[in-house]
FILOMI-113509 format. One line per 8 residues: their letters; for each residue x, y, z of N, C-alpha, C. Coordinates in Angstrom, 1 decimal. Layout:
N
a	X,Y,Z,X,Y,Z,X,Y,Z  ...
This chain:
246
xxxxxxxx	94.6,111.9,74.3,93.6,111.1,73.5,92.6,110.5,74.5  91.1,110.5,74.5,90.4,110.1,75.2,90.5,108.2,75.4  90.3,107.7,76.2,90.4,106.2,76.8,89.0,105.6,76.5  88.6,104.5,76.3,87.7,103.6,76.8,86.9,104.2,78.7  87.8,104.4,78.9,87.9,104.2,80.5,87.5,106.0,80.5  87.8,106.6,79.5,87.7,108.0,80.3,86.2,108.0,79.5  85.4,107.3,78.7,84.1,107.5,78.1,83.3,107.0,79.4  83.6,105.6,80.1,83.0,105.4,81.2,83.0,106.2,82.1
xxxxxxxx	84.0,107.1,82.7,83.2,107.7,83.8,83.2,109.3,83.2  82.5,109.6,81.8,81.7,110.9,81.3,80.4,110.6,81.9  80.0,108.9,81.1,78.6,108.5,81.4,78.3,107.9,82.6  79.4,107.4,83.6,79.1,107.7,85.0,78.6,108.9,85.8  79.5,110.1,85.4,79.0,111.1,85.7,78.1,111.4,85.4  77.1,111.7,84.1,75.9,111.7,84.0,75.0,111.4,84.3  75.2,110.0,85.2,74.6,109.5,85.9,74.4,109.9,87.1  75.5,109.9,87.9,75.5,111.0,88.9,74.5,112.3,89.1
xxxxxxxx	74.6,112.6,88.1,74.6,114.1,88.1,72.7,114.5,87.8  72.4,113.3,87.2,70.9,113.1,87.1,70.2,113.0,88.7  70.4,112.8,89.4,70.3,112.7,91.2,71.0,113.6,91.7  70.6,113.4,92.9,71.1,114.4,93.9,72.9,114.0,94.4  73.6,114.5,93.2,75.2,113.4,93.6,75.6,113.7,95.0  75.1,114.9,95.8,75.8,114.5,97.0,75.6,113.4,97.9  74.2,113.4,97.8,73.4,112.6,98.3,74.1,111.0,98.5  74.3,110.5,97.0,74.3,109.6,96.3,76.0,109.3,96.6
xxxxxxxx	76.7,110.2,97.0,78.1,110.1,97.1,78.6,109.9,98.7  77.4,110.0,99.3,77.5,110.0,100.9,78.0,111.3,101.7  77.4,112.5,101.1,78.3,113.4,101.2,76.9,114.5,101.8  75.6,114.0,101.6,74.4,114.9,102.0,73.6,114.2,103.3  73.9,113.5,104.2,73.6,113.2,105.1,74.0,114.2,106.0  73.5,114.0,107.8,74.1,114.9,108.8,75.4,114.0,109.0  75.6,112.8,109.4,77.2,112.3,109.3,77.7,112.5,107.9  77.2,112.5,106.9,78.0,112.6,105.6,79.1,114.0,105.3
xxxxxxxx	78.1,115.2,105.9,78.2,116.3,106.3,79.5,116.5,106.6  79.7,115.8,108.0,80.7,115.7,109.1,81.7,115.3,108.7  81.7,114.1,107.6,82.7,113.5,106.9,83.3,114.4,106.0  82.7,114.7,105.3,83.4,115.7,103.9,84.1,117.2,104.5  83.4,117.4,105.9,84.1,118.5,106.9,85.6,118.2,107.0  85.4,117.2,107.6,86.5,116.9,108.2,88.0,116.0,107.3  87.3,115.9,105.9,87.9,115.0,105.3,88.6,116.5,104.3  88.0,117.6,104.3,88.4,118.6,103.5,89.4,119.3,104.4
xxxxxxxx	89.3,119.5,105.8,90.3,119.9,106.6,91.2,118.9,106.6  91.4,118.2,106.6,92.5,117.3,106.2,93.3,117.4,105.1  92.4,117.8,103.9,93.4,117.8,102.7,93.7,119.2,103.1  93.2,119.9,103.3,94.2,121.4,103.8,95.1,121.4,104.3  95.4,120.9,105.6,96.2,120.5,106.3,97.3,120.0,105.7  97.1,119.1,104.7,98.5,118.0,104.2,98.7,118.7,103.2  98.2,119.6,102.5,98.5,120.1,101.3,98.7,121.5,101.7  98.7,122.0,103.0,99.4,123.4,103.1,98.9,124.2,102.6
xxxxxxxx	97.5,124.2,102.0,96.4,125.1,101.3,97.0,126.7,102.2  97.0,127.7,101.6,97.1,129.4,102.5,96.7,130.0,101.2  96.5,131.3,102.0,95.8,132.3,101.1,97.3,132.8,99.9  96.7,132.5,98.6,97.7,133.0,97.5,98.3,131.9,96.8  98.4,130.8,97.3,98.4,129.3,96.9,97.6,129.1,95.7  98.7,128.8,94.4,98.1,128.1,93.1,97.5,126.9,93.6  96.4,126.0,93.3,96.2,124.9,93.8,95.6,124.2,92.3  95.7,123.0,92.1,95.1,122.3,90.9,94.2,121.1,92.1
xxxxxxxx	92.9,121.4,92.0,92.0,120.3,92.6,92.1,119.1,91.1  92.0,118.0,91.2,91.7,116.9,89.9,90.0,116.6,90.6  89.4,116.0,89.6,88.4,115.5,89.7,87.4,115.9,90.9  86.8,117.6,90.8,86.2,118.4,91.5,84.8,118.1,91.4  84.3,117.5,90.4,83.0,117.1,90.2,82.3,118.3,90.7  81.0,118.7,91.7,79.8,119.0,91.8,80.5,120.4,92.7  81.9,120.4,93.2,82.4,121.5,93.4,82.2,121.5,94.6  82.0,120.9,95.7,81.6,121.1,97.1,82.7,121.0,98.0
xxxxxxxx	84.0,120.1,97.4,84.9,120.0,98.1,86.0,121.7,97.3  85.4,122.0,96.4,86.1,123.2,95.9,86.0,124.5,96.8  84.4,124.7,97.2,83.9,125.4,97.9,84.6,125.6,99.0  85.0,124.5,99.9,85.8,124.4,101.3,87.2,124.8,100.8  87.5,124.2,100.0,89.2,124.4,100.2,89.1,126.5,99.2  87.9,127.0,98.7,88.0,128.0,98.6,88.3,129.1,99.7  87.7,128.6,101.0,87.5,129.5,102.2,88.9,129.8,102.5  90.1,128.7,102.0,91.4,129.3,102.8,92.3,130.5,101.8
xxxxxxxx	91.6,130.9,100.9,91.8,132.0,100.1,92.9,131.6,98.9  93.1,130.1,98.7,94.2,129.6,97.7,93.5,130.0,96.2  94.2,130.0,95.1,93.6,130.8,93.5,93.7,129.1,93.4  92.5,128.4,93.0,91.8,127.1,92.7,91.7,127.5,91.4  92.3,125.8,90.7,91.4,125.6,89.4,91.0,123.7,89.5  90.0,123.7,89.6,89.1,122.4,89.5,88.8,121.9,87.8  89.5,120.9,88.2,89.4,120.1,86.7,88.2,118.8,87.1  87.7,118.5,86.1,86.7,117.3,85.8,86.4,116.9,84.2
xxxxxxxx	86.1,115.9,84.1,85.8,115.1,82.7,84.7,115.3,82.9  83.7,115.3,83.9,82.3,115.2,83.5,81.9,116.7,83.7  80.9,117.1,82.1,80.4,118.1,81.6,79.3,118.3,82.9  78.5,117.2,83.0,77.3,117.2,83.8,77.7,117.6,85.2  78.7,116.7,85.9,79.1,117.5,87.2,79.5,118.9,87.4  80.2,119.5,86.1,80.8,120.7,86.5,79.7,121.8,86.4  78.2,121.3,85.5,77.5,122.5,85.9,76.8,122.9,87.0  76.9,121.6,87.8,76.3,121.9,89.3,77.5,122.4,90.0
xxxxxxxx	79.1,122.4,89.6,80.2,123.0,90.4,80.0,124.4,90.2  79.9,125.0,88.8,79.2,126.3,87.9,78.6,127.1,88.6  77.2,126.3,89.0,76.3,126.6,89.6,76.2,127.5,91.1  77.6,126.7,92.1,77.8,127.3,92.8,78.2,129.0,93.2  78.4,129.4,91.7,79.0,131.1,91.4,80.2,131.3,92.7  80.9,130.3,92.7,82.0,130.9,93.5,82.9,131.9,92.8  83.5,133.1,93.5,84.5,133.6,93.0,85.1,133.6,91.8  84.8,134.3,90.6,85.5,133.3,89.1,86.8,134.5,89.3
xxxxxxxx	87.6,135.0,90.4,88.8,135.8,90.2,89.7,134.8,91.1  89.2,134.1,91.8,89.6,132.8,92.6,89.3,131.2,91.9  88.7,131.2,91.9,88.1,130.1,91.3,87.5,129.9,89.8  88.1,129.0,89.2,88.4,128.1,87.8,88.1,126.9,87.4  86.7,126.3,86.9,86.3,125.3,86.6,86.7,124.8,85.3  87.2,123.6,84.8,87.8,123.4,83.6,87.2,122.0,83.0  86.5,121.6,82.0,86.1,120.7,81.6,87.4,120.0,80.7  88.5,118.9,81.7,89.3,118.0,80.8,89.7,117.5,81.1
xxxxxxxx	90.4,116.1,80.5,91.2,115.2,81.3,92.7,115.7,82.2  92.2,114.8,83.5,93.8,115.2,84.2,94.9,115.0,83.2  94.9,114.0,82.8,96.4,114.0,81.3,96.6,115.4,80.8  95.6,115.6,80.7,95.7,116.8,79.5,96.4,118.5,80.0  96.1,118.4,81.4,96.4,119.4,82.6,98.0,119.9,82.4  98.0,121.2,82.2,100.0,120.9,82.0,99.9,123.3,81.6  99.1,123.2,81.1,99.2,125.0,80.8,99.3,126.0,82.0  98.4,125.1,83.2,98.2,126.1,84.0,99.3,125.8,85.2
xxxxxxxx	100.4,125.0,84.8,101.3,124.9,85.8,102.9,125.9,86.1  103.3,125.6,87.1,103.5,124.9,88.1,102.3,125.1,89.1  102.3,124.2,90.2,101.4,124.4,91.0,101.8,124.3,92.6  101.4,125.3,93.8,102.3,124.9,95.3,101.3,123.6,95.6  100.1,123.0,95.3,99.2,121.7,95.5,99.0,121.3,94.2  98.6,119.9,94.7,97.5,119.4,93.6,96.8,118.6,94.2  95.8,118.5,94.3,94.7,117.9,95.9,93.4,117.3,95.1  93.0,116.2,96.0,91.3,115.6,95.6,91.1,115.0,97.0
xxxxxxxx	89.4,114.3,96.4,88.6,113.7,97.2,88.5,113.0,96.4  88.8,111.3,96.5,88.4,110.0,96.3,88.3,109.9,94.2  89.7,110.6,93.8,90.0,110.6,92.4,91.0,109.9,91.8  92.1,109.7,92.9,93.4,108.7,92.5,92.7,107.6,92.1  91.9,107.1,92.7,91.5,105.7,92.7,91.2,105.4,91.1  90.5,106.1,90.8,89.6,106.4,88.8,91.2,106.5,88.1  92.1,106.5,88.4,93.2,107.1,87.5,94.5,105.9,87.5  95.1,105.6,86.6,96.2,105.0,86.6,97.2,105.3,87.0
xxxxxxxx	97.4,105.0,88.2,98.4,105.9,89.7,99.1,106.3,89.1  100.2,105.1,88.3,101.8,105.2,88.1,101.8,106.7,87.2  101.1,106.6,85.8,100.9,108.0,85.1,100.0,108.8,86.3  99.4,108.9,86.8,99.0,110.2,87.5,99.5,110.7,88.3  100.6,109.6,89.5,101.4,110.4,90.1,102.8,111.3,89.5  102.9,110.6,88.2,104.4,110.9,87.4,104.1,112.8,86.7  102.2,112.7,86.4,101.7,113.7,86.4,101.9,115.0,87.1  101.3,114.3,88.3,101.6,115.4,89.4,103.0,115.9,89.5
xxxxxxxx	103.7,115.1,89.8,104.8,115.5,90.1,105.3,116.7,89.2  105.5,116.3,87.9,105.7,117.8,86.9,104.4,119.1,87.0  103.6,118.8,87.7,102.9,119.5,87.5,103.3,120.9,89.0  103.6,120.3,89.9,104.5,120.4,91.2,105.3,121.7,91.2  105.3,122.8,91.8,106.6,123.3,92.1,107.4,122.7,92.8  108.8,122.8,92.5,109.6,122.2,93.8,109.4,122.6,95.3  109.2,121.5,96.0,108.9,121.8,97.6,106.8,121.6,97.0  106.4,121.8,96.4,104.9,121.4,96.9,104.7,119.8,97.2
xxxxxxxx	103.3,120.5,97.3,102.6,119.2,98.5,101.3,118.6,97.1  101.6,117.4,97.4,100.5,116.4,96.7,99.3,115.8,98.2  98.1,115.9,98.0,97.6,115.5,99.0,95.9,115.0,98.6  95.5,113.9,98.9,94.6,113.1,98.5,93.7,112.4,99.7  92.5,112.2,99.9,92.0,111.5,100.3,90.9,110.2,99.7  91.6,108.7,99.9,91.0,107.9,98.9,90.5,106.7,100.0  89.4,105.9,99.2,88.9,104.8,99.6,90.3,103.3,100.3  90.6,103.1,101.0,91.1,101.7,101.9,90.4,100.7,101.4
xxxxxxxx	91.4,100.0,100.3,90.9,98.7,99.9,91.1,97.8,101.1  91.5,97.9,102.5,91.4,97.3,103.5,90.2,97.1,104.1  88.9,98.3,104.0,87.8,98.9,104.9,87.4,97.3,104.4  86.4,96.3,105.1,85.7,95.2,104.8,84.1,95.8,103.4  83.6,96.9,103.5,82.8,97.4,102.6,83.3,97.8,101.1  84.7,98.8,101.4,85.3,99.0,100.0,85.6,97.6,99.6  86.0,97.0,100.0,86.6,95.2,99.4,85.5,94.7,98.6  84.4,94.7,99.5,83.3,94.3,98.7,83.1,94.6,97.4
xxxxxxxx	82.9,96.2,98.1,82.5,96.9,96.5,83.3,97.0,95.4  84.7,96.3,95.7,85.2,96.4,94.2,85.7,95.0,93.3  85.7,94.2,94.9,86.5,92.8,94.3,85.1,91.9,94.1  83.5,91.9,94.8,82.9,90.7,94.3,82.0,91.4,93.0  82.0,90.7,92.2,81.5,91.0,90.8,80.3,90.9,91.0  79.7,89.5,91.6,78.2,89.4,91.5,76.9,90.6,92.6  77.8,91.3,93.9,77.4,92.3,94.3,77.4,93.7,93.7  78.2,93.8,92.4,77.9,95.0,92.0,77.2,96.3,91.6
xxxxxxxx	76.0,95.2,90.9,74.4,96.0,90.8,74.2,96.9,92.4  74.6,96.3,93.6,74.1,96.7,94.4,74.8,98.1,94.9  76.0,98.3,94.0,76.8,99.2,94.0,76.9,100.1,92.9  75.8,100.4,92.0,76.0,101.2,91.3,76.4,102.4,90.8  76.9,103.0,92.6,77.3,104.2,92.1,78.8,104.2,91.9  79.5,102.8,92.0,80.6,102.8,91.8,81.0,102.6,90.3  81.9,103.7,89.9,82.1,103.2,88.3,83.1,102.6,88.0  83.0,101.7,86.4,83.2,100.5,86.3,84.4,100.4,86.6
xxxxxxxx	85.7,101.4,86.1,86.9,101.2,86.6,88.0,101.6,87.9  86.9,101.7,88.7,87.4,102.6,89.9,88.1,101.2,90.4  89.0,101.7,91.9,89.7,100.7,92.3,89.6,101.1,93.7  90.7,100.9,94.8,90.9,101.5,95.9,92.4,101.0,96.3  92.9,101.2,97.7,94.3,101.5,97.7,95.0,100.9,99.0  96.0,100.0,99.2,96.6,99.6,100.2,97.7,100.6,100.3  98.0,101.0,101.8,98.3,101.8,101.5,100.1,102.2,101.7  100.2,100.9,102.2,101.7,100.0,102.3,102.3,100.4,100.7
xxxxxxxx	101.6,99.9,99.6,101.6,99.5,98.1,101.9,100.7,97.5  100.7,102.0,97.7,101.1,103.3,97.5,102.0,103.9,98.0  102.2,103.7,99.0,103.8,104.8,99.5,105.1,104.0,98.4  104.7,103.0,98.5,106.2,102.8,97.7,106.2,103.1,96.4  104.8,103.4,95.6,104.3,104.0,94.3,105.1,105.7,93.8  104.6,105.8,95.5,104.8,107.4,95.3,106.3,107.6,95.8  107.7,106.9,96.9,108.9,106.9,96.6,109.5,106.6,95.2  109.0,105.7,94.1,109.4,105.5,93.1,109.3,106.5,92.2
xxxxxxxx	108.3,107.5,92.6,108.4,108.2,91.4,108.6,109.7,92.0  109.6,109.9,93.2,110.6,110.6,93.5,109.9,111.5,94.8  108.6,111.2,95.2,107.8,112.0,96.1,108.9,111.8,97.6  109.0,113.0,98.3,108.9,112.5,100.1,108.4,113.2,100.5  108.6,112.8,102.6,107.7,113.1,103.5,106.4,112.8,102.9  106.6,111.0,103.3,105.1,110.8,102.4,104.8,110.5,104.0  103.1,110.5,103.5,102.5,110.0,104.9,101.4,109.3,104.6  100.5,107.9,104.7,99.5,107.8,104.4,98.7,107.6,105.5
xxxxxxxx	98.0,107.8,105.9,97.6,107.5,107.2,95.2,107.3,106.9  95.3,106.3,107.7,94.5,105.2,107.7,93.1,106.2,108.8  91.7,106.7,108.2,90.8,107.2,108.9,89.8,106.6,108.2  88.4,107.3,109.1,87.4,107.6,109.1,86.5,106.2,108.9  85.8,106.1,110.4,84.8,105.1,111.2,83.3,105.7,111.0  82.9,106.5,110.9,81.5,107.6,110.4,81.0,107.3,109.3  80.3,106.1,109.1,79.2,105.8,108.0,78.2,107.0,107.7  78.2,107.2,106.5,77.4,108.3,106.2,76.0,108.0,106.6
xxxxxxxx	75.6,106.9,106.4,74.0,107.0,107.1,74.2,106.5,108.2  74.8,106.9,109.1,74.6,107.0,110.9,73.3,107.6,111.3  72.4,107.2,111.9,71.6,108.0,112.8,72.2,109.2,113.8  71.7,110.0,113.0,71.8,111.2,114.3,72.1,111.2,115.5  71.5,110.3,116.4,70.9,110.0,117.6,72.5,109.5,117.6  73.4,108.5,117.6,74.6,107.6,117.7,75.6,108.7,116.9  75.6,109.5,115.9,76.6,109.9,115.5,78.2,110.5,116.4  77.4,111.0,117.7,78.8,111.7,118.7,79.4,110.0,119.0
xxxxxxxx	79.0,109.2,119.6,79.3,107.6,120.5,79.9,107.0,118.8  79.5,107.1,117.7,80.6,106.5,116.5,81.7,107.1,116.9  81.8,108.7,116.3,83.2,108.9,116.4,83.8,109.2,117.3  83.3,109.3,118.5,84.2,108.8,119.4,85.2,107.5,120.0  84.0,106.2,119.1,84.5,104.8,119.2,85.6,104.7,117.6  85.1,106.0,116.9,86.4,105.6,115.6,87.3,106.0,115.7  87.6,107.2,116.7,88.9,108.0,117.1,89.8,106.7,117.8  89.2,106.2,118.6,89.5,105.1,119.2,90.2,104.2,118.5
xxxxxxxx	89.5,103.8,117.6,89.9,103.2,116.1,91.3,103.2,115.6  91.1,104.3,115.2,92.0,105.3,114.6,93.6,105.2,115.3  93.6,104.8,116.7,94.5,104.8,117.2,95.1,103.6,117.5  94.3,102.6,116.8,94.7,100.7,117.4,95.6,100.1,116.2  96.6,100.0,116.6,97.4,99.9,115.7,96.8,98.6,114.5  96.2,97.6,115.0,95.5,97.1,113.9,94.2,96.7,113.5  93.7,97.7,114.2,92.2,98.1,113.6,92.1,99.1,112.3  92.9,100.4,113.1,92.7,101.4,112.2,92.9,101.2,110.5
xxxxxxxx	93.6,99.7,110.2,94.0,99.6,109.3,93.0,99.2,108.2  91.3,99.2,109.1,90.5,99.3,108.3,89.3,100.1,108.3  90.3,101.4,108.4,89.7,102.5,108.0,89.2,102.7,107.0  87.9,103.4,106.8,87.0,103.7,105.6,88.3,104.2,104.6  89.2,104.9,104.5,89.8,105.9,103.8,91.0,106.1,104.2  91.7,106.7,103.6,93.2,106.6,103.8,93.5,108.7,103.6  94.2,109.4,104.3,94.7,110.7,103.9,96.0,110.7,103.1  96.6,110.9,102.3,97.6,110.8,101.8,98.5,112.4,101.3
xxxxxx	99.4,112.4,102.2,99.9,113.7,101.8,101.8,113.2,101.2  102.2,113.6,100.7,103.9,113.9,99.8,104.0,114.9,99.4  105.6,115.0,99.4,106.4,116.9,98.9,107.4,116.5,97.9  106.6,117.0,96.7,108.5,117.4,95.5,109.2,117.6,96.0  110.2,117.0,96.0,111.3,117.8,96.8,112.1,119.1,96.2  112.8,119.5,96.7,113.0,121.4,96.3,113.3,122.0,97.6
């Protein structure tokens, strides 16, 4: 049954989707670029993506992070609520013998399973963990991999953007019920509802509008980051990989 919450982000999406959403999502810059590179090799990596792999993407939107995780030859089906995003995913003409666009709520997701993944970019956060992880998990073959990359309610910018009310205009592209994620709080979300070999681990220092000119001297000083045991903890983003067990 559709939510309150799932009407706002249709019409967030169409919002989106009226602009250039990569743009708009930080994802069409030359560092933005670099980010969604490297942030897609990562969910490959934790999620074990290989060629022949059923994979369920959630909330694929504009299909760009679909596109990458197509290359590793896994049979993808990308789910989204927004009509308006998925016809710029459409658009793409990726593979329709590989690749599967589906206009519906993650709840609703359950026909085309079992699955060896179930993987996103910055979706957990829009969803009601407890039901979405309890989701996944049945959706799961035994022994697959759940693997996510989400916003660090630690980062000093995500904080902003979600906890002060009166800065939010300035944040518009964030919709209204998104959240973000400690990531202490989540691991023990996802032991409770039977996941292991969880890992969450705390990245990415590469502001999408970096100047060109500074882009190599950022991430070199974020790798750095990355590695201080209490800096990194305010990392833009968090990787989050767990296995059904099986």
């Amino acid at each position: 049954m559709r939510t309150q919450k799932n009407d706002h982000e249709i019409a967030h999406g169409k919002l989106l989707a009226e602009r250039d959403t990569e743009l708009v999502w930080g994802w069409g810059t030359p560092a933005g670029r670099l980010r969604a590179e490297r942030r897609a090799q990562l969910i490959i990596q934790g999620g074990h993506l290989g060629k022949g792999n059923h994979v369920l993407e959630i909330g694929c939107g504009t299909g760009m992070f679909t596109e990458m995780f197509s290359k590793t030859g896994v049979q993808i089906i990308g789910v989204d609520i927004s009509r308006d995003l998925l016809e710029k995913a459409r658009a793409r003409n990726l593979p329709v013998k590989q690749v599967k666009f589906l206009e519906k709520r993650f709840e609703d997701c359950g026909t085309e399973e079992p699955f060896d993944a179930v993987i996103g970019s910055s979706i957990l956060h829009h969803l009601d963990i407890i039901s979405a992880l309890n989701n996944i998990y049945k959706l799961l073959k035994p022994g697959g991999w759940l693997c996510f990359a989400e916003p660090n309610m630690l980062n000093p910018q995500v904080f902003l953007e979600r906890k002060l009310k009166f800065i939010k205009p300035l944040f518009w592209y964030i919709s209204p019920d998104e959240t973000a994620f400690v990531r202490w709080q989540l691991s023990e979300v996802l032991q409770k509802t039977g996941f292991e070999e969880i890992n969450i681990i705390p990245f990415d220092w590469l502001h999408p509008f970096t100047p060109p000119s500074v882009i190599p001297a950022v991430k070199r000083i974020g790798s750095w980051f990355e590695k201080l045991w209490v800096v990194r903890e305010l990392s833009g983003s968090l990787i989050i990989w767990a296995r059904r067990p099986g």
